[in-house]
C-alpha positions, -999 to 999 in steps of 0.1 A, spaced: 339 704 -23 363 717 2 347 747 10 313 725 18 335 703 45 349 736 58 311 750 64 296 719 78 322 718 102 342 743 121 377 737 130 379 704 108 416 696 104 439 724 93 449 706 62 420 717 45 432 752 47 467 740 27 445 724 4 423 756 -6 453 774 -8 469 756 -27 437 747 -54 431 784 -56 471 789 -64 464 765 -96 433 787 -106 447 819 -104 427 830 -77 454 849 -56 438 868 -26 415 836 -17 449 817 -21 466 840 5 439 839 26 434 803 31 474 799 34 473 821 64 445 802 82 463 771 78 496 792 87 482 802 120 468 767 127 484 757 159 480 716 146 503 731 108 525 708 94 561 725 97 570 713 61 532 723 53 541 758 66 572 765 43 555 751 14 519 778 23 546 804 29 563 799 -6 525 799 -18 519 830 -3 551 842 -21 542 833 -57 506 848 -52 526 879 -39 546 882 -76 518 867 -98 499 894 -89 524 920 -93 538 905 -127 501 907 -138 492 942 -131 529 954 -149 534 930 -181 564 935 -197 568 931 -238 572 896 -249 583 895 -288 597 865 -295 608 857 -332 624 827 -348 663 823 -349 656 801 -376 670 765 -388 703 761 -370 691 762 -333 678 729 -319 
């Protein structure tokens, strides 16, 4: 639905961009992430708190993308009973 305002109209309010960017952070879908955080980045109308937060975003897509491409063994195994 976001995508649909974007295309009907140019240059709607930079939010938007934050928004995508941060809908395709919760979906795993990285690059579009990144991209849409830069638009609203570059906005010259951003939200200064906004911009930290799409910069952070930017971040996590950064290391999600490199912790998926290298996995590192995960074994776990039960300590048994006596931990809580």
């Amino acid at each position: 639905p976001l995508e649909k305002v974007m295309s009907l109209q140019e240059g709607y309010k930079s939010k938007l961009y934050y928004f995508l960017a941060v809908s395709y952070w919760n979906i795993d879908e990285f690059d579009k992430s990144v991209s849409n955080a830069d638009k609203f980045i570059s906005a010259p109308d951003a939200f200064k708190d906004w911009v930290l937060d799409a910069k952070r975003i930017k971040n996590n897509c950064a290391f999600a993308k490199y912790a998926m491409q290298h996995p590192v063994p995960f074994n776990p195994f039960n300590l048994g009973d006596s931990i809580i």
